[in-house]
N, C-alpha and C positions, 0 to 999 in steps of 0.2 A: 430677711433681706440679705443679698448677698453682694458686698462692696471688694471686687479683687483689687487692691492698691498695693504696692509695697513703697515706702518713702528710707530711703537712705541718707543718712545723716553721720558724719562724725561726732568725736565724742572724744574726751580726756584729757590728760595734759600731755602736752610737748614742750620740749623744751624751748622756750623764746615765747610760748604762748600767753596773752594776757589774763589774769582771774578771771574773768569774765567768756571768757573765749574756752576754756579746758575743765568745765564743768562736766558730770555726768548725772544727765536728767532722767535717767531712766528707772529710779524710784518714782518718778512723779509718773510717768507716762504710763506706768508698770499698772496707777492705781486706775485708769480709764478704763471701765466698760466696754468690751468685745474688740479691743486694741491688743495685738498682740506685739511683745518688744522680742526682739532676737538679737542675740552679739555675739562673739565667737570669740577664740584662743589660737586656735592653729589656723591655715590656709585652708587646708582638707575643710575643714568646719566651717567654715566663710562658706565654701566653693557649695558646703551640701545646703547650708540653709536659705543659702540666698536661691536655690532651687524649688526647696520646700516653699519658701516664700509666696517663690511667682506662681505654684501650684494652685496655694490657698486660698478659698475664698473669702477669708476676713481679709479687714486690713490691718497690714506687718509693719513695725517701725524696723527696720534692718540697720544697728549700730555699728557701724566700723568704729573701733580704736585707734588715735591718731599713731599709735605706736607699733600698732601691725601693718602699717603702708608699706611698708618697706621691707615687709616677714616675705621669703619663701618657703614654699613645702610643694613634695612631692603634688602631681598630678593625677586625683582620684579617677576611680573610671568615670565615663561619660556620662552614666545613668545615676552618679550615686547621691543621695538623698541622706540630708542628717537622721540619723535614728531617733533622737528628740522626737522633728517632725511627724518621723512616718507614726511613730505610735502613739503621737493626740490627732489624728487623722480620723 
């Protein structure tokens, strides 16, 4: 069966945020059955997975880090896909 969702969610601490509020649940979500979790480091990395994501026909939890809101990086090309993704494809 084939369910395409991607669900986006924050994640971590910031500064001013409550215990409760800057947890990172993604060991727990990590152990669900045909759930896939994804998070990134750089923009580039954000910019490809969240590509791969919408591609894939499972469904994706797509983590942002409260602490990369506010990251720049360069502008990959148009078409570019995280390598992660393309090679459990």
């Amino acid at each position: 069966m084939s369910i395409p969702i991607v669900i986006r969610a924050p994640m971590g601490h910031l500064q001013g945020g409550g215990a409760h509020h800057s947890g990172c649940l993604y060991p727990w979500f990590m152990h669900i059955p045909g759930l896939k979790v994804v998070t990134y480091s750089t923009p580039t990395d954000g910019y490809g997975l969240m590509r791969s994501a919408l591609r894939d026909p499972k469904p994706v939890l797509f983590l942002d880090h409260k602490g990369l809101f506010n990251c720049k990086g360069q502008s990959p090309v148009p078409d570019y896909l995280c390598c992660s993704a393309r090679r459990e494809s």
